[in-house]
C-alpha positions as CSV (number, residue, x, y, z in Angstrom):
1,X,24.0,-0.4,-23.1
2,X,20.3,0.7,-22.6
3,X,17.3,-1.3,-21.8
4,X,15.5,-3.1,-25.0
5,X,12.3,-3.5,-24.1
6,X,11.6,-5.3,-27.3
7,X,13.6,-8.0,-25.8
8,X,11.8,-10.3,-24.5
9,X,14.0,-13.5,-22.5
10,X,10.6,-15.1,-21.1
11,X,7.2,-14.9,-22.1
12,X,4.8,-12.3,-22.0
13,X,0.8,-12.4,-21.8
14,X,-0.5,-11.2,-24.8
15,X,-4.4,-12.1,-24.2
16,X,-7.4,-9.4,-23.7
17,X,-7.3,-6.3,-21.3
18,X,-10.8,-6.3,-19.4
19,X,-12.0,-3.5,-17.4
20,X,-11.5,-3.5,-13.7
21,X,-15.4,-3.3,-13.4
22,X,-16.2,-6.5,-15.0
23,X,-13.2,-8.6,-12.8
24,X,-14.5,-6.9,-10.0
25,X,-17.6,-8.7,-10.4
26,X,-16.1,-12.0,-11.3
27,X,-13.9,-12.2,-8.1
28,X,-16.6,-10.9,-6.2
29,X,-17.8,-14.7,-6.4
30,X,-15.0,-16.0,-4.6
31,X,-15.8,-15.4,-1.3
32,X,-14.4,-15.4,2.2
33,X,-13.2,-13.0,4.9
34,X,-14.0,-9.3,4.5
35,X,-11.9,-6.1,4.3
36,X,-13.6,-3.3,6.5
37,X,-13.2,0.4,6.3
38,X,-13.9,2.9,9.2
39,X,-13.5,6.3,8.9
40,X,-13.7,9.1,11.5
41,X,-13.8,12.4,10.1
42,X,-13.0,13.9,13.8
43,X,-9.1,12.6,13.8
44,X,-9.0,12.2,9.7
45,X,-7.8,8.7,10.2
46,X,-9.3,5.2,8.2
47,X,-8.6,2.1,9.6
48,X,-8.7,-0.5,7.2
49,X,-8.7,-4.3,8.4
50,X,-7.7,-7.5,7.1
51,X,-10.5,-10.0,8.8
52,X,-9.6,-13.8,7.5
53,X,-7.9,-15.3,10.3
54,X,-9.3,-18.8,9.5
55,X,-7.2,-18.5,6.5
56,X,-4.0,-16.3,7.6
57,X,-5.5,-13.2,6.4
58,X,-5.4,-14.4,2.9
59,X,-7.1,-12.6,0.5
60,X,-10.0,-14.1,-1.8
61,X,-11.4,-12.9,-4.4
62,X,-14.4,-10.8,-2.5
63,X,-11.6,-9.2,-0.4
64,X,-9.8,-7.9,-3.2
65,X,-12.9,-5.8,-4.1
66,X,-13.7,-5.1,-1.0
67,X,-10.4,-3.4,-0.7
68,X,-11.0,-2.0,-4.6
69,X,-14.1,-0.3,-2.9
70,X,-12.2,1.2,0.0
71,X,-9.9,2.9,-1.8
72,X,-12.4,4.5,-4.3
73,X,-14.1,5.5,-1.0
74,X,-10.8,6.8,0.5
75,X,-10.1,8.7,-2.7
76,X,-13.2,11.1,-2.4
77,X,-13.0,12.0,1.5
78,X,-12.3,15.2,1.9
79,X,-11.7,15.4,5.2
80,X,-9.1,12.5,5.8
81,X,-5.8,12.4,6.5
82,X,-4.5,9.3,7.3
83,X,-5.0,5.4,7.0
84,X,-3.8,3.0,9.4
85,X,-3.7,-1.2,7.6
86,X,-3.8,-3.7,9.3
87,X,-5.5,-7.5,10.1
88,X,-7.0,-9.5,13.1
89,X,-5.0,-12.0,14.3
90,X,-1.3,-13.4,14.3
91,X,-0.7,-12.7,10.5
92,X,-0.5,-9.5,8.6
93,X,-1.1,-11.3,5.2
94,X,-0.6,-14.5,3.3
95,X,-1.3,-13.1,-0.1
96,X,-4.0,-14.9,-2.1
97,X,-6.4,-17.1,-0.6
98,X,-5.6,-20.5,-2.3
99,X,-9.3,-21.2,-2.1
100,X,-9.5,-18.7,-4.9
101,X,-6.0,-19.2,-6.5
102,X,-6.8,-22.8,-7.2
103,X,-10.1,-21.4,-9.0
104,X,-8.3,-18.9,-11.2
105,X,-5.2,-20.5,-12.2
106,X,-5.1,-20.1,-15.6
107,X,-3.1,-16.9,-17.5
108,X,-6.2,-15.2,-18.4
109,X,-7.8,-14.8,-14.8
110,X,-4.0,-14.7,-13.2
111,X,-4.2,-11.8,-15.6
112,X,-7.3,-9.7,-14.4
113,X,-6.6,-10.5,-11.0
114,X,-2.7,-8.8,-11.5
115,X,-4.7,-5.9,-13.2
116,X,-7.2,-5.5,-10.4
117,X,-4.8,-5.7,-7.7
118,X,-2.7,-2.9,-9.7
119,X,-5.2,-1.3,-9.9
120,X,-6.1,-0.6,-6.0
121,X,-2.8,-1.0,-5.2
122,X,-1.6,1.9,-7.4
123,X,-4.3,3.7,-6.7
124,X,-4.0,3.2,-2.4
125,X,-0.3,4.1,-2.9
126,X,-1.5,7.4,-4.6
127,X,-4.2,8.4,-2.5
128,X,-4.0,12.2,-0.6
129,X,-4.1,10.6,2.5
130,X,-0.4,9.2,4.2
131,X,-0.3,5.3,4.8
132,X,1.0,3.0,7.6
133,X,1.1,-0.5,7.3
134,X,1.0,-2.2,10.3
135,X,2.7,-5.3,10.2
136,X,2.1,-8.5,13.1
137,X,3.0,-11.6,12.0
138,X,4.1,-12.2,8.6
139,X,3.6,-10.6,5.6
140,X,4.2,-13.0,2.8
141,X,3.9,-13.3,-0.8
142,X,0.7,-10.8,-1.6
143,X,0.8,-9.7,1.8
144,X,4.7,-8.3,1.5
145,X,3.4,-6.4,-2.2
146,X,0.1,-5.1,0.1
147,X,2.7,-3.7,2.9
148,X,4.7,-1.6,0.1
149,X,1.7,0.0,-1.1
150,X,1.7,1.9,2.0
151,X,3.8,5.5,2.5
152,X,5.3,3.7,6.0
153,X,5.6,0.1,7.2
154,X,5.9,-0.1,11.2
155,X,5.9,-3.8,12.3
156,X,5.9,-5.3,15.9
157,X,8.7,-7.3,17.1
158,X,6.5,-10.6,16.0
159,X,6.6,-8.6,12.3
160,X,8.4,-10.8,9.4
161,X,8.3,-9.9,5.6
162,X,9.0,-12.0,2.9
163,X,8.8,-12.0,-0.5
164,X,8.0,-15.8,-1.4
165,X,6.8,-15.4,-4.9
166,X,9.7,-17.3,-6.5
167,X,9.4,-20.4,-4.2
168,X,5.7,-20.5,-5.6
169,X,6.8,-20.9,-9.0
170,X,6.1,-16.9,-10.0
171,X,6.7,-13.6,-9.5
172,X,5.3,-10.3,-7.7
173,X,1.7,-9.8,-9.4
174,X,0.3,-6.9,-7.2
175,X,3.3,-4.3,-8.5
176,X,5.0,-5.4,-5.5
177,X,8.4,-5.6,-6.9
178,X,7.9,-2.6,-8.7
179,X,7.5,-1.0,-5.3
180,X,10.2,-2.7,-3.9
181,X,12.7,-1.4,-6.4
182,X,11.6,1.6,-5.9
183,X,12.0,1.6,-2.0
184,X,15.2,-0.2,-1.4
185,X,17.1,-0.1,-5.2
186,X,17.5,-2.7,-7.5
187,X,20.4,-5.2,-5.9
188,X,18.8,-5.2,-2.3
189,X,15.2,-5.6,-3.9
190,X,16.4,-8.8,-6.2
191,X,18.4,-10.3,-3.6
192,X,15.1,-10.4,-1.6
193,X,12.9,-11.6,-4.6
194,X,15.6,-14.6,-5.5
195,X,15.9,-15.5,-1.9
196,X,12.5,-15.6,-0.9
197,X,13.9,-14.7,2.4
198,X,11.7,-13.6,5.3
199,X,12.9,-10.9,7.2
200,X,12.7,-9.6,11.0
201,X,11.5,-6.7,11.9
202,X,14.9,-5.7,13.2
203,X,16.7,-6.0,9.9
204,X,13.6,-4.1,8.0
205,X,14.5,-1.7,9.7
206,X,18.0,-1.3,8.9
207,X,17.1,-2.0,5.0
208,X,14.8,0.7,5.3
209,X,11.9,-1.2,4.7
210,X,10.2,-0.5,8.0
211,X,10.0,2.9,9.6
212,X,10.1,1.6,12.9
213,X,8.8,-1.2,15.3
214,X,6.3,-0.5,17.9
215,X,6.8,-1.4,21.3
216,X,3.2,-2.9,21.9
217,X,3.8,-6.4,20.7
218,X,-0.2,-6.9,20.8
219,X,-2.9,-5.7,19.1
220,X,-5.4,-3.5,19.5
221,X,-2.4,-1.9,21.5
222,X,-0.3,-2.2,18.3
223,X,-3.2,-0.2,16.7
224,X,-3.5,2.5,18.8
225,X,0.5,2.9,18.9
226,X,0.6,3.1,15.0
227,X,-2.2,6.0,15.2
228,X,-0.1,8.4,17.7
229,X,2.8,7.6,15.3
230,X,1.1,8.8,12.3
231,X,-1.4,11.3,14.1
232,X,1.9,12.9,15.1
233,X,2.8,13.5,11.7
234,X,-0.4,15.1,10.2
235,X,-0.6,18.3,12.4
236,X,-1.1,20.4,9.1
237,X,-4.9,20.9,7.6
238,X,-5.8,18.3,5.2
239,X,-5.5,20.5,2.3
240,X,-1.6,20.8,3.2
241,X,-1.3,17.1,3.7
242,X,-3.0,15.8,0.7
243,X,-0.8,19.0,-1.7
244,X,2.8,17.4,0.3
245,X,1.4,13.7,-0.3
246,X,0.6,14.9,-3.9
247,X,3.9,16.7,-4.4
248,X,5.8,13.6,-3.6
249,X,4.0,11.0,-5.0
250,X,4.3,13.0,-8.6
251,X,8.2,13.4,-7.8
252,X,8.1,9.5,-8.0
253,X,6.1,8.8,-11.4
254,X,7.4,11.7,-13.4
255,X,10.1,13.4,-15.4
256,X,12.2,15.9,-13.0
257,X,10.6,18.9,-15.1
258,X,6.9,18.0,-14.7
259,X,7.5,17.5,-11.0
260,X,8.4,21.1,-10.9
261,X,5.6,22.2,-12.7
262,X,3.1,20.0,-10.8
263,X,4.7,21.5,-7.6
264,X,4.2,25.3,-8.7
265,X,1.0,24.3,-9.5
266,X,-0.2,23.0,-6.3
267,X,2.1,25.7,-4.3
268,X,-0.2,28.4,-6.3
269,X,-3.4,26.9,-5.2
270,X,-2.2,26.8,-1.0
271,X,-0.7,30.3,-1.7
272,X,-3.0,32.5,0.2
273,X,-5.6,29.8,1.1
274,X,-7.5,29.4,5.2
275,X,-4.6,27.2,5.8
276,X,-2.1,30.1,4.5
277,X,-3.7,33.2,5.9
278,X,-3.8,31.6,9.3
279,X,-0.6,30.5,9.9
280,X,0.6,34.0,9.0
281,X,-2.0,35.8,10.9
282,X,0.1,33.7,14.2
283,X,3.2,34.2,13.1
284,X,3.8,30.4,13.3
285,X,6.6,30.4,11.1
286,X,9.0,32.1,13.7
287,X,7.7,29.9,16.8
């Protein structure tokens, strides 16, 4: 029996759409803690951070387009490579900031504030550039949907991820469980989301939610860990790495057959390019 879309067991919104520019400038109102973005062109590695540790690294309003604008500034540099998330502090992520929940809680704004998180989430799960969440402290609620936006998820051994929503009287509303599906398959991914069940860094490992677990239990030496973990894997010229990102994230959107095509198409455009002619100019292949 297939899918019927058409129906519907529990409600659905069916109010206005509104443009990711004009939420952006409504939740900009709601402020509190910041998001900040460094870049250094000389490694190719952002560092995005999570500063609210007055309120668990809970995200208000300003944060979310804070993190809205790091993203469409991560999606036009050239010369990046990689991002490294993370927060200050004891937790990764609480998810909303209830100092702006409480101001929005009505369908229409729970709405626009599901569409811009979608929005920069999608978009940060998309980017050219390869993602590593690094997880200290709990990631709960918004902050477990934040963490599968990323390509890999290394946590310390203090790491914890839970996916509360249902305890809270709702569901994911950042495309979290969306994500999760797609990481971990349906029955693991809804046993989570019914459970609300937090989970060590040991077992996310096993699951396959986390890609490892640091041995620097602290930060900033957590930090710099997570960077010679990912630096490690982003030898290639950023061209190469953003055309593999590229290929991959496609093979995950769309049909089998436009993934092939998508992947000649980018193959083509590598195909005798500086990155090309000098690997074969020293014989890298065949050492």
């Amino acid at each position: 029996m297939s899918f019927n879309a058409e129906r519907r067991w529990v409600n659905h919104y069916a109010g206005p759409e509104t443009p990711v520019i004009t939420i952006s400038e409504q939740f900009s109102k709601f402020e509190g803690g910041k998001i900040e973005l460094v870049k250094d062109n000389e490694s190719g590695l952002a560092v995005l951070k999570i500063n609210h540790p007055e309120r668990r690294n809970a995200l208000s309003g300003s944060m979310m387009v804070d993190l809205w604008n790091a993203v469409n500034t991560l999606e036009d540099w050239k010369a990046g490579k990689g991002i490294i998330l993370h927060s200050v502090g004891e937790t990764f992520c609480s998810g909303g900031d209830l100092n702006t929940v409480r101001q929005i809680s009505n369908p229409d704004d729970g709405y626009k504030m599901a569409t811009l998180m979608h929005n920069t989430l999608t978009r940060l799960h998309q980017l050219p550039l390869i993602s590593v969440a690094l997880i200290q402290g709990k990631a709960l609620g918004g902050g477990a949907e934040l963490a599968t936006s990323c390509d890999f998820r290394l946590f310390t051994e203090k790491g914890e991820i839970g996916f509360v929503q249902g305890r809270m009287g709702v569901v994911t509303g950042w495309g979290g469980g969306t994500r999760l599906v797609q990481l971990l398959g349906q029955h693991r991914a809804l046993e989570l989301l019914l459970t609300s069940r937090q989970i060590s860094a040991s077992e996310a490992v096993v699951m396959g939610l986390a890609n490892g677990i640091t041995k620097s239990v602290e930060l900033p030496e957590a930090v710099e860990e997570a960077k010679q973990w990912l630096q490690a894997k982003l030898k290639h010229a950023p061209e190469v790495v953003h055309a593999l990102k590229q290929i991959v994230a496609t093979a995950r959107a769309v049909p089998y057959e436009e993934s092939l095509q998508n992947e000649r198409q980018v193959f083509a455009m590598l195909w005798g390019g500086d990155a090309n002619k000098k690997a074969l100019e020293q014989n890298i292949k065949h050492k």
